[in-house]
C-alpha positions as CSV (number, residue, x, y, z in Angstrom):
1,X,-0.5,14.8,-8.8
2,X,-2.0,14.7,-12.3
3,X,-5.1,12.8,-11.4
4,X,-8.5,13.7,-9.7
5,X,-8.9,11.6,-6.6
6,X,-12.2,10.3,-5.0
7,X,-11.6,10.0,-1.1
8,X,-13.9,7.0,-0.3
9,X,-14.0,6.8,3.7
10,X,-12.8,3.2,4.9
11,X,-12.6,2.1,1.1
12,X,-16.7,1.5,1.4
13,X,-18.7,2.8,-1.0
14,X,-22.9,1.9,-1.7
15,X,-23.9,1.1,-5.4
16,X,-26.3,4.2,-5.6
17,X,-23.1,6.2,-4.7
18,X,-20.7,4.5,-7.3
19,X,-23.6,4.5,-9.9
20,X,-23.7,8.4,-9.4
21,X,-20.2,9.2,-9.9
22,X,-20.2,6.1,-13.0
23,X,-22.6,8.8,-14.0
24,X,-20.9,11.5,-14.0
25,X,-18.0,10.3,-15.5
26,X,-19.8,9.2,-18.4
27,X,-21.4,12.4,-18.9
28,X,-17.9,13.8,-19.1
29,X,-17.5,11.4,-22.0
30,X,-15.2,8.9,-19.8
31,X,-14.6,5.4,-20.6
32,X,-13.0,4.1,-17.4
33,X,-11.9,4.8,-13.4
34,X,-9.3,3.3,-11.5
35,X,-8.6,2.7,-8.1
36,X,-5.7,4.0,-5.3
37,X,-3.4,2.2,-3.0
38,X,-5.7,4.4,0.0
39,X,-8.8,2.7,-1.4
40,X,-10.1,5.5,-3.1
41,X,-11.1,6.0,-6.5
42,X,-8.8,7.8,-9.4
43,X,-9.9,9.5,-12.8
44,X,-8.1,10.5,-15.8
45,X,-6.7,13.6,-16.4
46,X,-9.1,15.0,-19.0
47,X,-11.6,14.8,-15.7
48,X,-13.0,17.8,-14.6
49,X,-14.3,20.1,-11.8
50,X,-17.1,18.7,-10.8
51,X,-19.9,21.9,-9.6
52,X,-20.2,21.6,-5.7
53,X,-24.3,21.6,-5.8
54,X,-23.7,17.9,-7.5
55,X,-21.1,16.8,-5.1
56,X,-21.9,17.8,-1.6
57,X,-21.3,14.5,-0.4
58,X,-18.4,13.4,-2.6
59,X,-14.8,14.7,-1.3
60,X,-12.7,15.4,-5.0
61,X,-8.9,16.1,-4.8
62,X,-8.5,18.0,-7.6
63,X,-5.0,17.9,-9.5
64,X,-2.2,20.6,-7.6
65,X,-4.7,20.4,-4.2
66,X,-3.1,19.6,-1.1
67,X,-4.1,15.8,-1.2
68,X,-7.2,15.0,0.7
69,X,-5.7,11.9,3.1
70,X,-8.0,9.3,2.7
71,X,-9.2,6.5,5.9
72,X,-8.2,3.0,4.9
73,X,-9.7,-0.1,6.6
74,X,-9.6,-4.0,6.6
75,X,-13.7,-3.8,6.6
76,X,-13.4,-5.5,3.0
77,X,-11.7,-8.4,5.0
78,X,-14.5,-9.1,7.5
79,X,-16.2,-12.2,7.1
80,X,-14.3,-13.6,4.2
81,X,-10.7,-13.9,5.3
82,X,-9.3,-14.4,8.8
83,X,-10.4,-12.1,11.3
84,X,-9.6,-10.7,15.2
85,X,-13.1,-12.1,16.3
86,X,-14.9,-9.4,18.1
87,X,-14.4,-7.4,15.2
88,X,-17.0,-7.4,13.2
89,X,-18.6,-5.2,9.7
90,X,-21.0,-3.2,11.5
91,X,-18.4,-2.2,14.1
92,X,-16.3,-1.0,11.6
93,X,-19.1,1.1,10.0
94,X,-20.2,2.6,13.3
95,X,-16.2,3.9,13.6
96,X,-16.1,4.7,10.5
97,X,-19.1,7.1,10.8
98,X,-17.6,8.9,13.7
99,X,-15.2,10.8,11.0
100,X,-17.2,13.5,9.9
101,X,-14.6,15.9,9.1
102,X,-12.4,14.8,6.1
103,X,-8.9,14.3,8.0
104,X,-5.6,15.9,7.2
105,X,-3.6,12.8,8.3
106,X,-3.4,9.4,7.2
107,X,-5.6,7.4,8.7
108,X,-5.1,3.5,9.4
109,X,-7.9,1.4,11.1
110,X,-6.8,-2.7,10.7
111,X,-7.0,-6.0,11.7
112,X,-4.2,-7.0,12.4
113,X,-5.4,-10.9,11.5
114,X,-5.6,-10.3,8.3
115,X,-3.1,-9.8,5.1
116,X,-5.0,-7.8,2.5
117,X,-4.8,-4.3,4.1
118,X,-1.4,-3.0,5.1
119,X,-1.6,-1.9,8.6
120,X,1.0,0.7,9.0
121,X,0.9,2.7,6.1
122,X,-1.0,5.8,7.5
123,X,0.1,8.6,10.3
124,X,-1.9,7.4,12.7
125,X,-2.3,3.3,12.8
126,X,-5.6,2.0,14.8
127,X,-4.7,-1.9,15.2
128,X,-7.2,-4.4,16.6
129,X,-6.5,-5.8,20.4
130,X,-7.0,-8.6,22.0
131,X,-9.6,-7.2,24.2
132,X,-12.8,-6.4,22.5
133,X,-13.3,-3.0,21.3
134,X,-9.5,-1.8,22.4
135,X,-7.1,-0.6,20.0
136,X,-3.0,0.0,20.0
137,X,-2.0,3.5,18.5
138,X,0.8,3.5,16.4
139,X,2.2,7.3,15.5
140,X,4.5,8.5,13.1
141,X,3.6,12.1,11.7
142,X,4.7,13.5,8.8
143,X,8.0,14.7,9.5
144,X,9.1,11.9,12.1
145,X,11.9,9.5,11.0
146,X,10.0,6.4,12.9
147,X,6.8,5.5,14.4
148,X,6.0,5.1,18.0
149,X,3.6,3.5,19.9
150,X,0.8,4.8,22.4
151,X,1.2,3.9,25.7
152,X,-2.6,3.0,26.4
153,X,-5.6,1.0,24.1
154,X,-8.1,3.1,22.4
155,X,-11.4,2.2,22.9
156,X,-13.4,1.9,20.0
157,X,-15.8,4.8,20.3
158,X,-13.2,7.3,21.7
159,X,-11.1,6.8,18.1
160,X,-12.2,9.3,16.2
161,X,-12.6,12.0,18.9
162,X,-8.1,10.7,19.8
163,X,-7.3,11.2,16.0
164,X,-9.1,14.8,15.9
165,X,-7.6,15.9,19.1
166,X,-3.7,14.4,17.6
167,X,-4.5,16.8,14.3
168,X,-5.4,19.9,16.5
169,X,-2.1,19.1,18.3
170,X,-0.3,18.8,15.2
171,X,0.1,22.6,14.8
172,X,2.6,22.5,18.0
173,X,4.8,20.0,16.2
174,X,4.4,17.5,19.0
175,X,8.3,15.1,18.5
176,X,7.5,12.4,20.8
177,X,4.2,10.3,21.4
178,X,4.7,10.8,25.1
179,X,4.1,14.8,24.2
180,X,0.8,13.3,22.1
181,X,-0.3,11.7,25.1
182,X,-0.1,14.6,27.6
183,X,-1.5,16.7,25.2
184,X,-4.2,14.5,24.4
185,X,-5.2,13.5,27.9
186,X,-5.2,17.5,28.9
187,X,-7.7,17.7,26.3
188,X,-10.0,14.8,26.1
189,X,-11.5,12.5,28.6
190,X,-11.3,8.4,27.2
191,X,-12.0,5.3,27.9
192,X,-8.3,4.1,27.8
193,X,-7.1,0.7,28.7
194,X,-3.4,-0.5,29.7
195,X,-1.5,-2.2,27.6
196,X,-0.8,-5.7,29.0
197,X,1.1,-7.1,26.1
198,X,2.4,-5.8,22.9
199,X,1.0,-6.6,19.7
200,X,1.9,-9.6,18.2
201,X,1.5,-10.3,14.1
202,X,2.1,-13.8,12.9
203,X,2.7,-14.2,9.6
204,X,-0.5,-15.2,7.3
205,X,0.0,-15.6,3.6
206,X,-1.3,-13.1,1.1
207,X,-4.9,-14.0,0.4
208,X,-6.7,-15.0,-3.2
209,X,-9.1,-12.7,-3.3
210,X,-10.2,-12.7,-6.6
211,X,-13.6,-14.8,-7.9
212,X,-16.9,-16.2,-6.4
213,X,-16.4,-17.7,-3.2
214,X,-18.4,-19.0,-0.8
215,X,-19.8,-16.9,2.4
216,X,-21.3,-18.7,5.5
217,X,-24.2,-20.8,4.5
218,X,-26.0,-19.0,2.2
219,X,-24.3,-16.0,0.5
220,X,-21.3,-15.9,-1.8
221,X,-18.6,-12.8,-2.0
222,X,-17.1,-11.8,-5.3
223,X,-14.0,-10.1,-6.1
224,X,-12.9,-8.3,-9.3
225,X,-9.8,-7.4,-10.5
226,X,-8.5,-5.6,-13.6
227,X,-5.1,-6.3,-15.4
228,X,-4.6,-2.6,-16.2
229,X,-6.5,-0.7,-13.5
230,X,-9.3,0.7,-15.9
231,X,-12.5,-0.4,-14.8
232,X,-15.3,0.0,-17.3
233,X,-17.8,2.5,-16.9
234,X,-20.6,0.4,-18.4
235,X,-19.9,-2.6,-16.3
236,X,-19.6,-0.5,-13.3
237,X,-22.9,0.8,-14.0
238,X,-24.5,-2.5,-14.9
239,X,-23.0,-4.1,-11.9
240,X,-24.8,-1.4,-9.2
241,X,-27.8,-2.0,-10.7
242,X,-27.7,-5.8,-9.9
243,X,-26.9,-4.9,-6.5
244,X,-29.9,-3.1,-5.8
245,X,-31.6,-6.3,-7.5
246,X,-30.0,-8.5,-4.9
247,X,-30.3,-5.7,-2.0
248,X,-26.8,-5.9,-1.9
249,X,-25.7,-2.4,0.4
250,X,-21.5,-2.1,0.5
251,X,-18.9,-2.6,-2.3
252,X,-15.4,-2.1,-0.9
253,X,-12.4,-1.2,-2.4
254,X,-8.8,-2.8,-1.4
255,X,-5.7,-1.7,-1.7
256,X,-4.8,-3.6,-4.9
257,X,-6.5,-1.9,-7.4
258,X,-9.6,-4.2,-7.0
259,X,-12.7,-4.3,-5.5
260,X,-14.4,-7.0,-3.5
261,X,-18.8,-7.5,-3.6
262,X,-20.1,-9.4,-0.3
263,X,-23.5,-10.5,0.7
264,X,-24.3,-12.5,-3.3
265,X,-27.5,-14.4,-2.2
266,X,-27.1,-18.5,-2.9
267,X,-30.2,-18.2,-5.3
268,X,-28.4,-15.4,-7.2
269,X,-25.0,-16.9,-7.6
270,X,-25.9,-17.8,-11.4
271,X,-27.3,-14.4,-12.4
272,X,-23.9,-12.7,-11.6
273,X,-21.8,-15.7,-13.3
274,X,-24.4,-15.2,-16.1
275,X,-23.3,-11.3,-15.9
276,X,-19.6,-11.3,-15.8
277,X,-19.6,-14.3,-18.7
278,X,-21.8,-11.9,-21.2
279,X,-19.0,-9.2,-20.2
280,X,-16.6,-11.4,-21.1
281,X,-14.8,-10.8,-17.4
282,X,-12.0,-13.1,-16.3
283,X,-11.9,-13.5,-12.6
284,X,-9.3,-16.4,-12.0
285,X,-6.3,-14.7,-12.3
286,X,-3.1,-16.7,-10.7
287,X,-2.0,-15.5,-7.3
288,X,0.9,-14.6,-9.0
289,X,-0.7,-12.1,-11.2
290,X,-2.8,-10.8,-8.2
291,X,-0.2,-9.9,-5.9
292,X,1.4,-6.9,-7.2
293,X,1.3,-3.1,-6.1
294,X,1.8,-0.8,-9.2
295,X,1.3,2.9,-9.1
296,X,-1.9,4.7,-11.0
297,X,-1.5,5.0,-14.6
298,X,2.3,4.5,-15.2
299,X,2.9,2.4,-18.4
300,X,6.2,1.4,-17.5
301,X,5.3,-0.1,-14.3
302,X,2.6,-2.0,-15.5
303,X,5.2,-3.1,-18.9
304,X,7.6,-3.7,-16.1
305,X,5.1,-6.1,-14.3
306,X,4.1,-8.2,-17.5
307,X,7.6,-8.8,-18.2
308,X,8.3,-10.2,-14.4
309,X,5.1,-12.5,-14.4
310,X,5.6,-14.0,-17.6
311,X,8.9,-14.7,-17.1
312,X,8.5,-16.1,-13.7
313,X,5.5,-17.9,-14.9
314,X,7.6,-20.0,-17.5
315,X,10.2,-20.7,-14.5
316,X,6.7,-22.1,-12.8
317,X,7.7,-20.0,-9.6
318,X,5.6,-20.5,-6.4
319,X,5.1,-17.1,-4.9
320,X,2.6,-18.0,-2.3
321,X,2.6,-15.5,0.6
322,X,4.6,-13.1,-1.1
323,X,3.3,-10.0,-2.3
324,X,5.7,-7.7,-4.8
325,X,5.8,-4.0,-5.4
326,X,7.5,-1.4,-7.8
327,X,7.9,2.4,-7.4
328,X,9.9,5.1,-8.6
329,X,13.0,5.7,-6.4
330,X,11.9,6.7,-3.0
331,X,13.8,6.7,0.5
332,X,10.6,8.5,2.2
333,X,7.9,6.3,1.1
334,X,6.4,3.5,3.1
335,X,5.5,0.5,1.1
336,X,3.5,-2.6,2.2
337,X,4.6,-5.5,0.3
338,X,7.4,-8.3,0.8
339,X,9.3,-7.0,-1.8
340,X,9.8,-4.2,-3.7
341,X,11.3,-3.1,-7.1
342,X,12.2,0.3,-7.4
343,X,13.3,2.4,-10.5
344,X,16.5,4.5,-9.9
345,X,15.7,8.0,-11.2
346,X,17.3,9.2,-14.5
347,X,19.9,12.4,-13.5
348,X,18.4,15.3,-15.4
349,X,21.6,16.0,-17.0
350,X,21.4,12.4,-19.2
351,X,17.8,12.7,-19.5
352,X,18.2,13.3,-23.5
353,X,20.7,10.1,-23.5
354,X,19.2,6.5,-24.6
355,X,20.4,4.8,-21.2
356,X,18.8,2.1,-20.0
357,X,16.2,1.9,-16.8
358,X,18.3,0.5,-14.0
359,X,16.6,-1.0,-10.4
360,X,16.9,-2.0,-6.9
361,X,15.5,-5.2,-5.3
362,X,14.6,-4.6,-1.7
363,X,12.8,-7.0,1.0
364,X,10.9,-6.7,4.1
365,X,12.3,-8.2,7.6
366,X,11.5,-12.1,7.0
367,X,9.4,-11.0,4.4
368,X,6.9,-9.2,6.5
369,X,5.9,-5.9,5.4
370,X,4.8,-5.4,8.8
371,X,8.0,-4.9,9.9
372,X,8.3,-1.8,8.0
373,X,12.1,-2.8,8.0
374,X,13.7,-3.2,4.3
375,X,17.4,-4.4,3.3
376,X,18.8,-3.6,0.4
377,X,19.2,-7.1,-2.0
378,X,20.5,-5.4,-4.9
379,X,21.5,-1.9,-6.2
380,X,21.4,-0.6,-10.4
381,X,20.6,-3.8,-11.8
382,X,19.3,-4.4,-15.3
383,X,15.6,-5.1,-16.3
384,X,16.5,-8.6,-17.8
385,X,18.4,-9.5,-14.2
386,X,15.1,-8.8,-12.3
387,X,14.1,-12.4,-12.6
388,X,16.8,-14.3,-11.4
389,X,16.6,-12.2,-8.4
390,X,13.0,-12.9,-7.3
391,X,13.4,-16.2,-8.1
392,X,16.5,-16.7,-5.6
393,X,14.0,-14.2,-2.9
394,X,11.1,-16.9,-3.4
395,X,13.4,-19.6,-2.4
396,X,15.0,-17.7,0.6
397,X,11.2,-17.0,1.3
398,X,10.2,-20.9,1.7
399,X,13.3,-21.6,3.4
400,X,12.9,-19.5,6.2
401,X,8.8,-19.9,6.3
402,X,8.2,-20.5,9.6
403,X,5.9,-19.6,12.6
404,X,7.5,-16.3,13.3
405,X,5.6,-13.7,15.4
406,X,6.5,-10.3,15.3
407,X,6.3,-8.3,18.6
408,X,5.8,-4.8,17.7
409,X,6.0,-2.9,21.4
410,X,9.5,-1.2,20.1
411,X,10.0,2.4,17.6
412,X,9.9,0.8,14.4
413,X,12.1,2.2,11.8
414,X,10.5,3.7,8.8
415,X,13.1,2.1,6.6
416,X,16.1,1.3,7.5
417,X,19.0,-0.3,5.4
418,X,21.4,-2.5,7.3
419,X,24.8,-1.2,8.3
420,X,26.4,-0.6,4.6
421,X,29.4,0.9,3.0
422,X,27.5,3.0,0.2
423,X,27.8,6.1,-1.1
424,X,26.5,8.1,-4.2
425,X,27.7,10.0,-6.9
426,X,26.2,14.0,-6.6
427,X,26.1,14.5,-10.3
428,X,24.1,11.4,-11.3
429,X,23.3,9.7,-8.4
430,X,25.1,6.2,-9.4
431,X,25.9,4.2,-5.9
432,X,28.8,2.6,-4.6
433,X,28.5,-0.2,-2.8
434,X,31.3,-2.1,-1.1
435,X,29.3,-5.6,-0.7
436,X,29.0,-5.1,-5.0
437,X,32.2,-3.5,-6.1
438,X,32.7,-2.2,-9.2
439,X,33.4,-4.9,-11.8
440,X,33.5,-2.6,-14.6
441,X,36.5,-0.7,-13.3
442,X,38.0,-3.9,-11.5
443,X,37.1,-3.0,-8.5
444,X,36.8,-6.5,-6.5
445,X,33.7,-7.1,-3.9
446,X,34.4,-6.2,-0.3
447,X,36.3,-2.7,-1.6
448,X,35.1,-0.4,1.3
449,X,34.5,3.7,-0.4
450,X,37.6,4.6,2.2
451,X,40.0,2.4,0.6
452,X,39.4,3.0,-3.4
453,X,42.0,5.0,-5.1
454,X,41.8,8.5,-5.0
455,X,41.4,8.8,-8.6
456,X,39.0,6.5,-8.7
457,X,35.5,8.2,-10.8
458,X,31.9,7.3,-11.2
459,X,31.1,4.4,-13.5
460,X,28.8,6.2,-15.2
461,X,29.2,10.1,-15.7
462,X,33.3,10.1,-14.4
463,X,32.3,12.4,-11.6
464,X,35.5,11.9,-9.2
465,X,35.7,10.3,-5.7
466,X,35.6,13.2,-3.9
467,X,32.0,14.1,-5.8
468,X,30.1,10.8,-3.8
469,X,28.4,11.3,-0.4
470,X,27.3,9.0,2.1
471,X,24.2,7.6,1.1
472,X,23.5,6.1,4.3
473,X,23.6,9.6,6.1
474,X,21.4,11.0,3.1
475,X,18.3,8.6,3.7
């Protein structure tokens, strides 16, 4: 990790706090910060240390520290999107307080009513129940290959006192959440509830949630969203100060590399229009340009992005409900979108070569990300292919919208790719797959890796057959 991280607990942060670190950044001669997938806050790489008697209540990852795992919550949903109803802001807040210890695990705690938080993206997974102040557990540490559910509801005060008894066990290397449980109920005595039925998500469509809109009767909510993830210093700084004008407590952080502003008065809705059109700020972005998931700082993702939403934006491509991701190559990450793009890696060995990027499209289970299940739509494809391809997705998406609930009361798979005939080359890491072929050496569609001939050689570095493993077995 190159950056300097900012764990902000829950993604909620007061003005005086981002004014302070604003401030320091600009001491250090900065121009902008960014913000994390975890809902916490990035810096350049020309940041530095900053000296522990400024920063007692900051928590800094520092570049080369063991990452400090952040708490992300769907309190930056509450009120303004659609929401389990017993869960409200301040309960969130009074949860969230009951960390005190930065945690060592990633920590999820979601509604699972709303879109704009991924709920299953952490260790440990808190998700809102239908019974007020109860919450399903879902598990999956860092070395299990799928997560599991608890077999009782958490009640909302005994949350944080469950997640710091599951770290303590973590040093036994506990395989099974039935081993959590014992271990947990040996140690701790909770409020626990049975679980009468599982969970069940049905699909809502990715929310706008950029722009002044309104909130209840008299307040307005505003959220702000930068093309490139740099968010200027000066207008940060500007921007707490006319929330201590409007005694405006919480800014929240989201997951998208945005950040959302609640409680605008009604009789102060013009000053902050005023405010963001001196600063020049755009804030009606199409949906299509909102709903994308890019890493921090990584040119070509961002170049890769561009290219995709102009190009689909002259095909005039509804992509409603969908929400799209790219990522460098990566069988162990989790991602939270309904489709990804990910970049194959380069083999070391061509590195110095001018070959061309090459990708895979994959998409979540009915286009859920909660499903944490992804099939594989295609494998080493070109740049200039990309758009065809999530085109023909966005029309598979509308065909089979529908009103499908997910049950989630069964291990769900981390990732999983459908049964497949695929196998990669050990020198470069080029795949075979049977469902594709291999056109450029006439190899028709359907060809399983069993049945090519035996002196049959990788497309792209002539590595033989017997050089290719089964992928499938590798991830």
């Amino acid at each position: 990790m190159k950056n300097t991280r900012l764990i902000v607990k829950g993604g909620v942060i007061s003005p005086g706090e981002l004014r302070e670190i604003v401030n320091m950044s600009l001491e250090q001669g900065l121009k902008a910060i960014s913000f994390g997938s975890r809902q916490d806050i990035i810096f350049p790489e020309d940041f530095l240390p900053i000296g522990k008697d400024k920063t007692d209540k900051y928590f800094f990852v520092y570049p080369d520290e063991n990452s400090g795992n952040n708490i992300v919550s769907s309190y930056v949903s509450t009120d303004i999107f659609t929401n389990t109803p017993w869960l409200t802001g301040n309960k969130f807040l009074y949860i969230l307080e009951q960390f005190k210890e930065q945690p060592q695990l990633k920590v999820n705690i979601t509604d699972p009513k709303q879109q704009l938080v991924p709920l299953f993206t952490g260790h440990i997974n808190f998700v809102a129940s239908h019974h007020e102040d109860y919450w399903y557990l879902y598990i999956r540490l860092p070395n299990w290959d799928k997560m599991e559910v608890y077999p009782v509801l958490i009640y909302s005060w005994n949350i944080a006192e469950v997640y710091y008894a599951i770290e303590k066990i973590q040093i036994e290397e506990p395989d099974t959440v039935d081993m959590i449980f014992q271990l947990v109920n040996d140690s701790l005595d909770t409020n626990n509830r049975t679980i009468d039925k599982p969970l069940q998500l049905p699909f809502y469509p990715f929310p706008y949630y950029e722009g002044m809109n309104k909130l209840g009767i008299d307040q307005y909510w505003l959220g702000l969203y930068w093309r490139n993830n740099l968010y200027d210093l000066d207008f940060l700084k500007e921007m707490c100060d006319l929330c201590f004008d409007c005694k405006i407590g919480k800014i929240c952080i989201t997951p998208w590399k945005s950040f959302i502003v609640k409680g605008i008065p009604k009789e102060r809705k013009l000053d902050w229009e005023k405010f963001l059109g001196k600063k020049g700020i755009n804030v009606r972005h199409s949906l299509l340009e909102l709903n994308w998931h890019l890493p921090v700082a990584t040119e070509w993702a961002l170049n890769l992005k561009t290219f995709l939403v102009r190009t689909l934006d002259q095909f005039d491509v509804s992509t409603y409900g969908l929400t799209f991701g790219i990522s460098e190559y990566n069988r162990e990450g989790h991602y939270f979108t309904s489709i990804v793009v990910e970049k194959n890696q380069m083999p070391k060995a061509l590195e110095t070569m001018k070959i061309r990027a090459t990708y895979n499209v994959l998409y979540a289970k009915n286009f859920d990300p909660n499903t944490k299940e992804y099939i594989v739509l295609a494998q080493d494809v070109d740049k200039q292919e990309l758009p065809t391809i999530l085109i023909e997705l966005s029309k598979k998406y509308f065909e089979e919208l529908g009103n499908t609930v997910l049950e989630i009361n069964q291990p769900i798979v981390k990732k999983e790719l459908q049964e497949r005939d695929i196998h990669q080359c050990s020198e470069c890491l080029t795949l075979y797959n049977s469902e594709y072929g291999d056109v450029a050496q006439g190899i028709q569609k359907g060809v399983l890796f069993k049945d090519l001939p035996e002196d049959y050689c990788c497309s792209l570095c002539e590595s033989p057959k017997n050089n290719f493993i089964n992928f499938l077995e590798k991830v």
